[in-house]
MILUM-231991 format. One line per field, with one value per residue (C-alpha): residue in one letter; x, y, z. Coordinates in Angstrom, 2 decimals. Layout:
% residues N
r = A / ...
X = X / ...
Y = Y / ...
Z = Z / ...
% end
This chain:
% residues 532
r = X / X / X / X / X / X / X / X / X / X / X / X / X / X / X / X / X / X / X / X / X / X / X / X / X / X / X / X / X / X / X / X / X / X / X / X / X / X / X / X / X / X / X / X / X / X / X / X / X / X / X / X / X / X / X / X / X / X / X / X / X / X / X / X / X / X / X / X / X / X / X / X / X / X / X / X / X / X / X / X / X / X / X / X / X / X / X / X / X / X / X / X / X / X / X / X / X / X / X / X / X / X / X / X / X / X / X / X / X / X / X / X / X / X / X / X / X / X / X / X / X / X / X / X / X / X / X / X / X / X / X / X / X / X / X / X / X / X / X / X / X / X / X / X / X / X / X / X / X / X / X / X / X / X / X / X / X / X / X / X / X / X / X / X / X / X / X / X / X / X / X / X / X / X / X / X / X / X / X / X / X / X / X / X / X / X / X / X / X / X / X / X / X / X / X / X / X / X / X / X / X / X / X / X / X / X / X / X / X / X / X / X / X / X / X / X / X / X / X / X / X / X / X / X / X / X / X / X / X / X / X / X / X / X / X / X / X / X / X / X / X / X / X / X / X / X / X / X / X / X / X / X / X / X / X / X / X / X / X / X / X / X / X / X / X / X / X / X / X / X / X / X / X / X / X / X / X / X / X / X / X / X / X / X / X / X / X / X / X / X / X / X / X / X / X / X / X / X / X / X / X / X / X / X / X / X / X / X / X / X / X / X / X / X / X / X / X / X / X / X / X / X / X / X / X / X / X / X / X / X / X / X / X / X / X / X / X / X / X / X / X / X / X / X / X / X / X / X / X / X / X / X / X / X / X / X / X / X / X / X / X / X / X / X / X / X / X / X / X / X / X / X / X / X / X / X / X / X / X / X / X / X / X / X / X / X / X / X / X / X / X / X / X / X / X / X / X / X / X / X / X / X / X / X / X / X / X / X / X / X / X / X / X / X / X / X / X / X / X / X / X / X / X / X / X / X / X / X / X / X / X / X / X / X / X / X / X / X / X / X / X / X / X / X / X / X / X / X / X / X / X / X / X / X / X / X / X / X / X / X / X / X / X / X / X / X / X / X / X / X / X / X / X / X / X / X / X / X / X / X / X / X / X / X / X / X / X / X / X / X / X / X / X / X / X / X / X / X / X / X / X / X / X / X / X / X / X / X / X / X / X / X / X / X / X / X / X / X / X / X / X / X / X / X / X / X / X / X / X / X / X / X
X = 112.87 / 111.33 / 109.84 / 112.81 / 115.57 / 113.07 / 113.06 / 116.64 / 117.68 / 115.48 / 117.15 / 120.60 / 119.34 / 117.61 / 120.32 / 122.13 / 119.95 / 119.40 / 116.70 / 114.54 / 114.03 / 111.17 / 110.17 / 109.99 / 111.82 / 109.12 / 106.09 / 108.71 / 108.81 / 105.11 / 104.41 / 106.97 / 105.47 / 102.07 / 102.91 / 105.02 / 104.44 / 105.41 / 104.64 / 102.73 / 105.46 / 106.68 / 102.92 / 102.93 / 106.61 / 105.38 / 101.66 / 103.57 / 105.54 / 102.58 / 100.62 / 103.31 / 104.11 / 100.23 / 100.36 / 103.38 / 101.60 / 98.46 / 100.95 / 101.91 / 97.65 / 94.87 / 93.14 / 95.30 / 93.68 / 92.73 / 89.95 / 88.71 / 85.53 / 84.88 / 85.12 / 83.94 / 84.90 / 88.18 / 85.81 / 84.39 / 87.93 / 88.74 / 86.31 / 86.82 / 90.16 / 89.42 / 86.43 / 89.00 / 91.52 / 88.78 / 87.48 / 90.02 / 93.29 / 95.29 / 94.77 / 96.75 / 95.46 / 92.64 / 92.71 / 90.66 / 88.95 / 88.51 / 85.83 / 85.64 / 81.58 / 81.82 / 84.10 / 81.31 / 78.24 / 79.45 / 82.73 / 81.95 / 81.30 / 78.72 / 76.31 / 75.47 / 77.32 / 77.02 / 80.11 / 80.96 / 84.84 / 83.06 / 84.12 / 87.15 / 89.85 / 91.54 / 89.04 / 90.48 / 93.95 / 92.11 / 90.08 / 93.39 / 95.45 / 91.79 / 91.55 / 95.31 / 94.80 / 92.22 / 93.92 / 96.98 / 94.49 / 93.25 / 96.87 / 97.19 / 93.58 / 94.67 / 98.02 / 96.92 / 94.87 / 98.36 / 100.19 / 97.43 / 97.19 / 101.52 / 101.20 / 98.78 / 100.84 / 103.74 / 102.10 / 100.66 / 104.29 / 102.87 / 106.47 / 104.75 / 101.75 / 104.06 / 106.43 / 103.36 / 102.03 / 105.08 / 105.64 / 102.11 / 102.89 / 106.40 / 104.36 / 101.68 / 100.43 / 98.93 / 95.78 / 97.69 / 97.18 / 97.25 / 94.24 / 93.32 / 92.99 / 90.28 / 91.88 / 88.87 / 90.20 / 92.95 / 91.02 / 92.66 / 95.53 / 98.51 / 99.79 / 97.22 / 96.94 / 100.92 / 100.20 / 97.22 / 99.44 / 101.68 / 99.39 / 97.95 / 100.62 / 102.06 / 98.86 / 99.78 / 98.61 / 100.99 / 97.56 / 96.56 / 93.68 / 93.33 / 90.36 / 90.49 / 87.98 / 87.90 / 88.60 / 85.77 / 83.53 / 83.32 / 81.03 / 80.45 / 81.21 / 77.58 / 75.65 / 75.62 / 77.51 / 81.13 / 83.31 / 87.32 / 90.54 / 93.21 / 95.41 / 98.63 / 96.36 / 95.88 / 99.64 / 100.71 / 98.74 / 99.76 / 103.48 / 102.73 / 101.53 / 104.81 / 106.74 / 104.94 / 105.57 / 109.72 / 109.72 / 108.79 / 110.73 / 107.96 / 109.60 / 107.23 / 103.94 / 101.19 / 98.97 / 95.71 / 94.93 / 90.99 / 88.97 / 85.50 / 85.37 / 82.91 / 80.04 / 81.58 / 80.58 / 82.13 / 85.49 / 86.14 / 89.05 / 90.37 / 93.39 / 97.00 / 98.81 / 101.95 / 101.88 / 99.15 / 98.89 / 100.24 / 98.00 / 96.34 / 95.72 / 93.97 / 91.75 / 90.45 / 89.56 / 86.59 / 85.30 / 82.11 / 81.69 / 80.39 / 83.04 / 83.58 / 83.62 / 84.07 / 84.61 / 80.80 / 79.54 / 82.03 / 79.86 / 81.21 / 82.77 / 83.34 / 85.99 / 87.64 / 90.10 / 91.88 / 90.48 / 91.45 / 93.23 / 90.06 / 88.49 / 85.83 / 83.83 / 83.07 / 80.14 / 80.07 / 77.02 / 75.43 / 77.67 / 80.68 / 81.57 / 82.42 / 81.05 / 82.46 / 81.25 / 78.46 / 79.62 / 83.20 / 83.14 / 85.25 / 88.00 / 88.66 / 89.18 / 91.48 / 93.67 / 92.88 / 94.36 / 97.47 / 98.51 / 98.53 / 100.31 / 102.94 / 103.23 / 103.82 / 100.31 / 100.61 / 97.15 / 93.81 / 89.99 / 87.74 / 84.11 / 81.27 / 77.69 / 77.28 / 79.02 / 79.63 / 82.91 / 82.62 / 82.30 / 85.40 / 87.87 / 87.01 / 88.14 / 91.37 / 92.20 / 92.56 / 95.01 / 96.88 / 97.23 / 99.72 / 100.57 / 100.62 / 100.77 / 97.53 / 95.60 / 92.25 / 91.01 / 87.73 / 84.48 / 81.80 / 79.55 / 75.94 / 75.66 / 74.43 / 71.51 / 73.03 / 70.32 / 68.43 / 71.52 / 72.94 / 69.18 / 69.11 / 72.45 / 71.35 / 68.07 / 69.80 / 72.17 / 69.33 / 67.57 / 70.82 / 71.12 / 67.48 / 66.70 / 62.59 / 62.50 / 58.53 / 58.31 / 60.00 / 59.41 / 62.59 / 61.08 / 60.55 / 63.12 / 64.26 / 60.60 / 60.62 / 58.33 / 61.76 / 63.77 / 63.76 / 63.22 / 66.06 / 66.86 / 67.37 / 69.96 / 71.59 / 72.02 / 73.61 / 75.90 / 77.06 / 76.96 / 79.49 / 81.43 / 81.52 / 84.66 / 86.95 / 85.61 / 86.50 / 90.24 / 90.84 / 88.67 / 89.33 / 92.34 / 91.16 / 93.70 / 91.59 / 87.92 / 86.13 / 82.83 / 82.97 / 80.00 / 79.25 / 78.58 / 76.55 / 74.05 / 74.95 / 74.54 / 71.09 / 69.51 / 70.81 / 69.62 / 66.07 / 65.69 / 66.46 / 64.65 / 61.29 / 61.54 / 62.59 / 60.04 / 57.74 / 56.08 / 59.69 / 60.79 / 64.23 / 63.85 / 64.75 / 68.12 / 68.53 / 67.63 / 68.38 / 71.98 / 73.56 / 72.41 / 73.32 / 77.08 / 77.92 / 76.58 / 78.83 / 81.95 / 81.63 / 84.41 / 82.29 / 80.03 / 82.53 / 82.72 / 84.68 / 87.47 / 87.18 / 87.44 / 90.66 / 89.36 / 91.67 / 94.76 / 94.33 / 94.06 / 97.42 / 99.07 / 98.05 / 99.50 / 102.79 / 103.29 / 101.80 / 101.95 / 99.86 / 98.83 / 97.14 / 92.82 / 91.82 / 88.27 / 88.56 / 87.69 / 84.41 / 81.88 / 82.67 / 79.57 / 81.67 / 82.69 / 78.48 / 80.09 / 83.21 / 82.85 / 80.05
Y = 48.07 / 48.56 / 52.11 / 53.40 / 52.41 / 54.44 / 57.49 / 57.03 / 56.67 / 59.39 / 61.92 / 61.24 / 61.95 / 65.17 / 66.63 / 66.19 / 68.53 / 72.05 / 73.20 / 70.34 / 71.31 / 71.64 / 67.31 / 65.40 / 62.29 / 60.81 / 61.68 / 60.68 / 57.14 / 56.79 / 57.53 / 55.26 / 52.42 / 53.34 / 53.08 / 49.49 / 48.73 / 51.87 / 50.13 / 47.08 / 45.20 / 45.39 / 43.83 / 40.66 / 39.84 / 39.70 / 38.52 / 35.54 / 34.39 / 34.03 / 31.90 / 29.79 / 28.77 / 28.22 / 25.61 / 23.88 / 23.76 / 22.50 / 19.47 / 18.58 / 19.20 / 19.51 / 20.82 / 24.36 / 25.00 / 28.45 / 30.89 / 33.81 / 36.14 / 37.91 / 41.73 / 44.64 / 47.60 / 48.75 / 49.11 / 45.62 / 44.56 / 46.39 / 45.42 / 41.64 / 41.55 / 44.19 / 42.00 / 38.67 / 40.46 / 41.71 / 38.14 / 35.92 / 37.69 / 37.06 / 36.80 / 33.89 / 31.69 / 34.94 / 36.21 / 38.16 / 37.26 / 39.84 / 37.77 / 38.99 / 38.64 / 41.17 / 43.88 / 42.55 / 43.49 / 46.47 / 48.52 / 48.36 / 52.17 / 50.26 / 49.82 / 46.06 / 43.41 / 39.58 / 37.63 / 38.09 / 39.85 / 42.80 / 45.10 / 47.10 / 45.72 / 48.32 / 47.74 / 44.59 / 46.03 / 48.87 / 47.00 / 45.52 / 48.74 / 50.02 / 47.46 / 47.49 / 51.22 / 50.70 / 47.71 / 49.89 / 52.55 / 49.58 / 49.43 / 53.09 / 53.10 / 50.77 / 52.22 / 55.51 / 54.46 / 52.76 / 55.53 / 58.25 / 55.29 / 55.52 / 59.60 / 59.43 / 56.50 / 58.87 / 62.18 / 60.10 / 58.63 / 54.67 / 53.55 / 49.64 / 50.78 / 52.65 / 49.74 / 47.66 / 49.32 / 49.97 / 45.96 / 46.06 / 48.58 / 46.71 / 43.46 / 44.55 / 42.67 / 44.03 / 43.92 / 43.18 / 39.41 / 37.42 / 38.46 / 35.56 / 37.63 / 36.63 / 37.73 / 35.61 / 33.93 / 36.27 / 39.15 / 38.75 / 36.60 / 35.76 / 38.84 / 40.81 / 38.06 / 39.00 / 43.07 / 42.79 / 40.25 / 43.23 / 45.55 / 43.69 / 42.15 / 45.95 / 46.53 / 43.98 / 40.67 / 37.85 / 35.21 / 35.04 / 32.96 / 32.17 / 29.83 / 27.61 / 29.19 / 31.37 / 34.69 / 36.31 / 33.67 / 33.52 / 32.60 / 32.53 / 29.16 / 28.40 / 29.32 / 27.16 / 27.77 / 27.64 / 26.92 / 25.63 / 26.20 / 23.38 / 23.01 / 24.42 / 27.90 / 27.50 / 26.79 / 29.69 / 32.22 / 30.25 / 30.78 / 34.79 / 35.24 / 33.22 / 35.58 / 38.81 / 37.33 / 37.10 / 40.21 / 42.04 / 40.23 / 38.41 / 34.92 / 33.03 / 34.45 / 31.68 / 30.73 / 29.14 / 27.27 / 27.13 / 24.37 / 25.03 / 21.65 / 19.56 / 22.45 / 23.08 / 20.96 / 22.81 / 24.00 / 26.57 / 24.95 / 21.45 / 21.43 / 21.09 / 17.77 / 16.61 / 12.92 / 10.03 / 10.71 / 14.45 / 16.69 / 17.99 / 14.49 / 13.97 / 16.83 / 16.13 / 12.53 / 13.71 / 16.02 / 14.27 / 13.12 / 10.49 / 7.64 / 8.57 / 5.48 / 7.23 / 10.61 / 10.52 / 11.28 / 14.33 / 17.87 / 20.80 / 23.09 / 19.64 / 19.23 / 15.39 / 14.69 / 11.41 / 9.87 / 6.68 / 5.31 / 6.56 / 9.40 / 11.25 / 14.16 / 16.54 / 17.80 / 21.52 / 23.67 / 26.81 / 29.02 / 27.07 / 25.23 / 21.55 / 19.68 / 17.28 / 13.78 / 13.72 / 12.60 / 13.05 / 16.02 / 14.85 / 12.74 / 16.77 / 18.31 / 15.46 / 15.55 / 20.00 / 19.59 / 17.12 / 19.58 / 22.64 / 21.29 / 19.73 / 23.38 / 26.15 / 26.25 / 26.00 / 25.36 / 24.43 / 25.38 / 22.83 / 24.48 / 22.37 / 22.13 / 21.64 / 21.32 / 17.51 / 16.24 / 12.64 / 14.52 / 16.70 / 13.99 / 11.48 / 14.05 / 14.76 / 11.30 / 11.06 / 13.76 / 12.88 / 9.59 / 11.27 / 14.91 / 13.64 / 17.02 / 18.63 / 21.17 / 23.38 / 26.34 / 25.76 / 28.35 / 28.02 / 29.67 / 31.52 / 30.21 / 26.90 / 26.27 / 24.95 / 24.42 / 22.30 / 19.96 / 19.34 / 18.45 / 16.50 / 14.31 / 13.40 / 12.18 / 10.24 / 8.67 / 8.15 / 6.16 / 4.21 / 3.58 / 2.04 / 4.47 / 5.76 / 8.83 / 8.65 / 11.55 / 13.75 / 14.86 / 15.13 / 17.64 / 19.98 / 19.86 / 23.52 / 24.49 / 25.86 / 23.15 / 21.10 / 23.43 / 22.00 / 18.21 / 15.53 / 15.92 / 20.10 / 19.50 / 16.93 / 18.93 / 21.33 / 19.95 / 18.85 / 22.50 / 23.52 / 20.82 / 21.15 / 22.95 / 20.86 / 17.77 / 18.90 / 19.94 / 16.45 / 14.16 / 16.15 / 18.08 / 21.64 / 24.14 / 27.27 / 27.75 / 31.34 / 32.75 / 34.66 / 36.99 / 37.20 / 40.89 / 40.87 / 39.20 / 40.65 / 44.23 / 43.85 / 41.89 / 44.56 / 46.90 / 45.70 / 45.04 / 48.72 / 49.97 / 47.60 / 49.66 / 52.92 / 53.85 / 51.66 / 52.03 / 51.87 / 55.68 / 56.17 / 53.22 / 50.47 / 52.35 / 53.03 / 49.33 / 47.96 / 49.17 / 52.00 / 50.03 / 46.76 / 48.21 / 50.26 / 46.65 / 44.39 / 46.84 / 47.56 / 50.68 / 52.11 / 53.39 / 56.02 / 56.67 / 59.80 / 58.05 / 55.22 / 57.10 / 59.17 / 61.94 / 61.54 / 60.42 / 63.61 / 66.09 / 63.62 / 64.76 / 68.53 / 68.65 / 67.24 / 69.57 / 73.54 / 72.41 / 74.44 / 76.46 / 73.37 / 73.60 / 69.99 / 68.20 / 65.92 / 68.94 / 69.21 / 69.73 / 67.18 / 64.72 / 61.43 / 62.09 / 60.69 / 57.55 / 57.85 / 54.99 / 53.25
Z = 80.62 / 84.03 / 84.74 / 87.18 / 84.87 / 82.01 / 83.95 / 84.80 / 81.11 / 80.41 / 83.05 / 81.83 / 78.12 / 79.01 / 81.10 / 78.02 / 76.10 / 78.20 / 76.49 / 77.27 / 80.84 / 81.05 / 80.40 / 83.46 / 82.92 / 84.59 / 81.80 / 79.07 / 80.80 / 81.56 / 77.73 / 76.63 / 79.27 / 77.57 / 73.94 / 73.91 / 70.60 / 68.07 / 64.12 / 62.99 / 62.28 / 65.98 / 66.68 / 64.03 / 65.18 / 68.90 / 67.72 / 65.26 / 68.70 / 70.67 / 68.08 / 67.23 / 71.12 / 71.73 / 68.69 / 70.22 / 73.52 / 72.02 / 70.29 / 73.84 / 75.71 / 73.52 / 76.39 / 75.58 / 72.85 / 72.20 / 71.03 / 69.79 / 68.29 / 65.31 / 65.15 / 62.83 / 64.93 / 66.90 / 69.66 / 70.03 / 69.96 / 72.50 / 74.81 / 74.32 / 75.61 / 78.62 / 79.64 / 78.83 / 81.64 / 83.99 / 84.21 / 83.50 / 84.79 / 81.58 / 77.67 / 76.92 / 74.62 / 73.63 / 70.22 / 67.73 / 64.44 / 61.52 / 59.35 / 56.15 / 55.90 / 58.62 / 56.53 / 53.64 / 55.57 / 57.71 / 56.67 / 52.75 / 51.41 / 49.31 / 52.22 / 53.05 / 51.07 / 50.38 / 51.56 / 48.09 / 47.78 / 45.91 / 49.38 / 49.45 / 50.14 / 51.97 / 54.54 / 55.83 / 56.18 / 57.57 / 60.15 / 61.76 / 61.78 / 63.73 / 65.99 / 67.06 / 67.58 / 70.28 / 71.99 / 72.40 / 73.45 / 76.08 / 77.45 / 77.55 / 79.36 / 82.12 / 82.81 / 83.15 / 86.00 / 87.58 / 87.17 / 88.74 / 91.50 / 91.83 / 91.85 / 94.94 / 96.48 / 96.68 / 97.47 / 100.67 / 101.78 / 101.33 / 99.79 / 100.04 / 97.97 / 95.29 / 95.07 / 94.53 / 91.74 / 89.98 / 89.79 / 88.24 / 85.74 / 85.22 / 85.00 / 82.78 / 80.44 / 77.15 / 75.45 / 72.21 / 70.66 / 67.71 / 64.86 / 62.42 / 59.50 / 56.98 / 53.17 / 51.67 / 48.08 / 47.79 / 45.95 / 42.55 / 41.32 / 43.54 / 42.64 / 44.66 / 47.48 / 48.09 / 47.86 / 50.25 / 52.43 / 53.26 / 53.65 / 55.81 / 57.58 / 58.45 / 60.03 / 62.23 / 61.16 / 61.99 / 60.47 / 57.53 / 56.42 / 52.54 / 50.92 / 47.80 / 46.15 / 42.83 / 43.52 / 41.19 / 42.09 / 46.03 / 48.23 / 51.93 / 52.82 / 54.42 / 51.17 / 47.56 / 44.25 / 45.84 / 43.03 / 44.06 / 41.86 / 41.07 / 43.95 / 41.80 / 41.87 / 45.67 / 46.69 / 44.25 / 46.71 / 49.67 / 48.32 / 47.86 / 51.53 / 52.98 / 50.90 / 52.27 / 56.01 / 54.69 / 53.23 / 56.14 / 58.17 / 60.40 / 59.62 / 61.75 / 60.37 / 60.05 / 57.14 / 57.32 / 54.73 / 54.23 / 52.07 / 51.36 / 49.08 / 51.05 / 49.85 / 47.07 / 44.04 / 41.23 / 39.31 / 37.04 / 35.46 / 34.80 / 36.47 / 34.47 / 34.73 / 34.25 / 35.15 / 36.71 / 40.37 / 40.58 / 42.18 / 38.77 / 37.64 / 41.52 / 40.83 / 37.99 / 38.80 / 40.94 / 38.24 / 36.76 / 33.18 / 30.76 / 29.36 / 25.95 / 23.68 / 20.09 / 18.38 / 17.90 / 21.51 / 21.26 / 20.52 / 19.43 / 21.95 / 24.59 / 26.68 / 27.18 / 29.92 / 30.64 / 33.89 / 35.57 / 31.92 / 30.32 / 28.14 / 29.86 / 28.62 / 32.10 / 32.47 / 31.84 / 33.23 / 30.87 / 33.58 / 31.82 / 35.15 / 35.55 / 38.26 / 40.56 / 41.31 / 44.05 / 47.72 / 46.45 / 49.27 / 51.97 / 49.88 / 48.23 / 51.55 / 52.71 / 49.69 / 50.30 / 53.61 / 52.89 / 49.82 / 51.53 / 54.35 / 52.40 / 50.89 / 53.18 / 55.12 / 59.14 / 60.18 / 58.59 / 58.13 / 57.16 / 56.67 / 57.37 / 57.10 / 61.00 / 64.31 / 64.47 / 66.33 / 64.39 / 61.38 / 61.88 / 63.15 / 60.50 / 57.83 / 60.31 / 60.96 / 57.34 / 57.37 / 60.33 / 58.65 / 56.04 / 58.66 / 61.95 / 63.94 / 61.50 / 63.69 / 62.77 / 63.19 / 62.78 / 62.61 / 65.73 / 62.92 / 63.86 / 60.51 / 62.43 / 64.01 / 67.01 / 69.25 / 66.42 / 65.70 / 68.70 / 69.78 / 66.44 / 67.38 / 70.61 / 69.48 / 66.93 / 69.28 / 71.74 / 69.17 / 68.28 / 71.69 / 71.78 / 74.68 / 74.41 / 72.24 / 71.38 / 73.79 / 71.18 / 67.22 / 65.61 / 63.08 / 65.44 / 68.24 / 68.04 / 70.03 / 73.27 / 74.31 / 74.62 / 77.04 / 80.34 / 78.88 / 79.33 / 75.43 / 75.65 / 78.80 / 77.22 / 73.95 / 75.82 / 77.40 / 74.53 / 72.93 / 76.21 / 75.80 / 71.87 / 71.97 / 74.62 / 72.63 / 69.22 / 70.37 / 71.88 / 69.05 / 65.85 / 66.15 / 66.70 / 67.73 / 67.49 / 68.01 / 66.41 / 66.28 / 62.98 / 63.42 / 67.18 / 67.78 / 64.74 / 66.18 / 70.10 / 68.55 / 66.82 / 69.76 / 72.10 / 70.41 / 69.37 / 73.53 / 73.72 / 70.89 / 71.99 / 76.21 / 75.15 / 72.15 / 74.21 / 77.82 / 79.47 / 78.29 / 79.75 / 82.06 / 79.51 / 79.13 / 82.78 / 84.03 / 80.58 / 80.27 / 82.59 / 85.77 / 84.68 / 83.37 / 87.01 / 89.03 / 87.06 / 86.96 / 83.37 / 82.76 / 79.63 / 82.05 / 82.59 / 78.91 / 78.65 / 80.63 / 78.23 / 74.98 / 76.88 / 78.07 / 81.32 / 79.23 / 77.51 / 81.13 / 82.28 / 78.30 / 78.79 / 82.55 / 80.88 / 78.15 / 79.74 / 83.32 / 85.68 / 82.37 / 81.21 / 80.45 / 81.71 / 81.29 / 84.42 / 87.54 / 90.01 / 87.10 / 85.10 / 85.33 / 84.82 / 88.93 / 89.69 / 88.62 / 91.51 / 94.44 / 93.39
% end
């Protein structure tokens, strides 16, 4: 509803009650305006829409593909998306990650964890419900500022300033988007995936991302000993989130369906059957084993499946695992993919060992063979040295190319020495265009950075800690960070505004009037920070 019909509604509904005199219709509507979403729910319904008509645009262009980058704090979320507006005008096509190796590593009350599912998980569902709070704190923020700038409008008499701003504040758009929600292997059975689906889903998650690995076992996907489940496992947890997204009455909720198969080289179970060809019987064909030609080369305590019309005995590590055939990596994420696709999952994840388009869109070729509208979300991970293989892969195709590359040592192409040569520009490029190429060769919808202000925060802060307990003293935070925050327009610099100290002195006027204590007069130091 646009702000005059709010203060209109709100004047006939206070007249209506005498003793609420003393609210100005006007403060009723300016809260209302800065509060426009009041529960969770109300955010994954409005998130869900948003996600759902950026993956029918990307069906149509590739080149609308969309993005987003991993956060552990409220905070950091917030930022994103008021830097995202400041810069870009809009947040379409923006959205935020919540990694789990994040919640692992930072939010745990044990201190420091592996990407291992032994965190909380509370936190997750906690983490969104946080970083919703300070996006709705963003569009609080930034309409305060309209509606001080509408107040002076009118106490000067500019009517074509004050009609101006109020079609901002009518048009404004929030800081809310979509969150691809990271709920790891489901922490327990599908029983728990479909408790902690809610949970997290009222916090406002309209994305859920799941992985096919065992629960108690996990991994992060960029380390060894990832261990997969049989797909009928897989879709049962799949099945619990869709029903969590019903329940609540987000109908349109999306599911990412993760493999982590091409690292993954074991199972924990041999997967049930019911006939040749189903998926159980598909499974188990890549596990590895010896041909069993008698009763004799049968040990006690071995297990002996039927594989390809013939009895095999799997090979079962001391950890009681079964392993799966070597270089059988990529067929498992294909027939991954197709599965969960064909069984409630919206989108993809296909974790890789490196950022390689060729790679990616051989895998989704495959699956667009059988799904022809597949699309990925797919992890821009620090977990890559991306420097190193994108210098790597244009050496190599150099070399198939015949082109001179004596000049350069393969081995060693992540040293500085190879900045500013034809090989380090090149390899950039390609590292800008990475993400443009990979939504128009291999099918990706959605590109993340998982852990990006993991690795912003420590190096900002070891550039501060090195100047200020160094020779720099209070320089290295004055040059460092407070100068370089008021020359490029940076609104933390005015941090008491940011963290609502002057939505608080706008709340206190509203409810005691002239009686009200406020923080914002001549003496507060934030005003040093006024026209600069």
């Amino acid at each position: 509803m646009p702000y005059a019909s709010e203060v209109d509604a709100l004047t006939s509904l206070i007249k209506q009650n005498p003793t609420w005199s003393a609210i100005k219709p006007e403060h009723a509507a300016r809260m209302r305006a800065q509060n426009k979403f009041k529960t969770g729910l109300d955010i994954a319904r409005y998130t869900a829409k948003i996600m759902r008509e950026d993956m029918a645009n990307y069906d149509k262009d590739s080149s609308r593909y969309t993005q987003s980058l991993g956060c552990w704090h409220g905070f950091i979320g917030q930022q994103k998306l008021i830097s995202i507006k400041k810069h870009f005008g809009s947040t379409k096509r923006r959205y935020l990650y919540l990694s789990g190796w994040m919640v692992a590593a930072l939010r745990s009350e044990f201190g420091p964890l592996p990407d291992q599912s032994m965190h909380e998980k509370t936190a997750v569902s906690g983490l969104i419900e946080e970083l919703y709070t300070f996006l709705r704190q963003a569009d609080a923020w930034e309409l305060n500022h309209l509606f001080r700038d509408l107040e002076e409008a009118r106490k000067a008499g500019d009517g074509a300033r004050a009609r101006d701003i109020e079609a901002q504040i009518d048009n404004h758009e929030t800081h809310i988007v979509p969150i691809i929600a990271d709920i790891d292997a489901g922490f327990g059975n599908a029983e728990a995936t479909y408790l902690l689906a809610k949970q997290m889903i009222e916090a406002g998650a309209c994305c859920i991302q799941i992985e096919n690995q065992v629960s108690d076992e996990k991994q992060c996907g960029h380390q060894d000993g990832k261990v997969t489940v049989p797909h009928a496992d897989f879709l049962a947890k799949i099945n619990a989130v869709r029903l969590a997204f019903l329940e609540l009455g987000v109908d349109d909720g999306v599911i990412v369906a993760r493999t982590d198969s091409l690292g993954a080289g074991l199972t924990k179970q041999i997967a049930v059957t019911q006939e040749p060809g189903d998926l159980g019987d598909q499974y188990n064909s890549f596990i590895d084993g010896d041909v069993i030609e008698s009763a004799d080369d049968i040990a006690n305590g071995d297990v002996v499946i039927k594989q390809n019309g013939r009895l095999v005995k799997p090979r079962r590590l001391a950890s009681g695992l079964f392993q799966f055939k070597e270089g059988s990596g990529e067929d498992r994420v294909v027939m991954d993919c197709i599965a969960s696709l064909q069984h409630g999952a919206d989108l993809l994840w296909i974790e890789t060992e490196k950022p390689h388009v060729g790679q990616i869109a051989a895998m989704v070729n495959r699956i667009r063979a059988v799904v022809p509208n597949a699309k990925l979300v797919y992890n821009n991970s620090p977990s890559f040295n991306w420097t190193l293989n994108f210098r790597q892969q244009v050496f190599d195709a150099w070399a198939a190319e015949g082109r001179d590359v004596s000049g350069y040592d393969r081995n060693r192409l992540m040293s500085a020495d190879y900045d500013n040569t034809d090989l380090g520009r090149q390899a950039d490029e390609w590292t800008a265009n990475f993400q443009r190429d990979a939504a128009r060769e291999a099918g990706i919808f959605h590109h993340l950075i998982t852990l990006p202000t993991y690795h912003t925060t420590a190096l900002s802060t070891d550039n501060l800690a090195k100047g200020y307990f160094g020779d720099e003293g209070m320089l290295a935070y004055v040059a460092g960070v407070q100068r370089k925050e008021i020359r490029q327009g940076i609104a933390t610099v005015k941090h008491q505004d940011m963290a609502g100290s002057n939505i608080g002195d706008d709340h206190k006027e509203f409810f005691a009037g002239e009686a009200a204590l406020k923080a914002g007069g001549k003496d507060n130091t934030m005003g040093q920070f006024d026209n600069i």
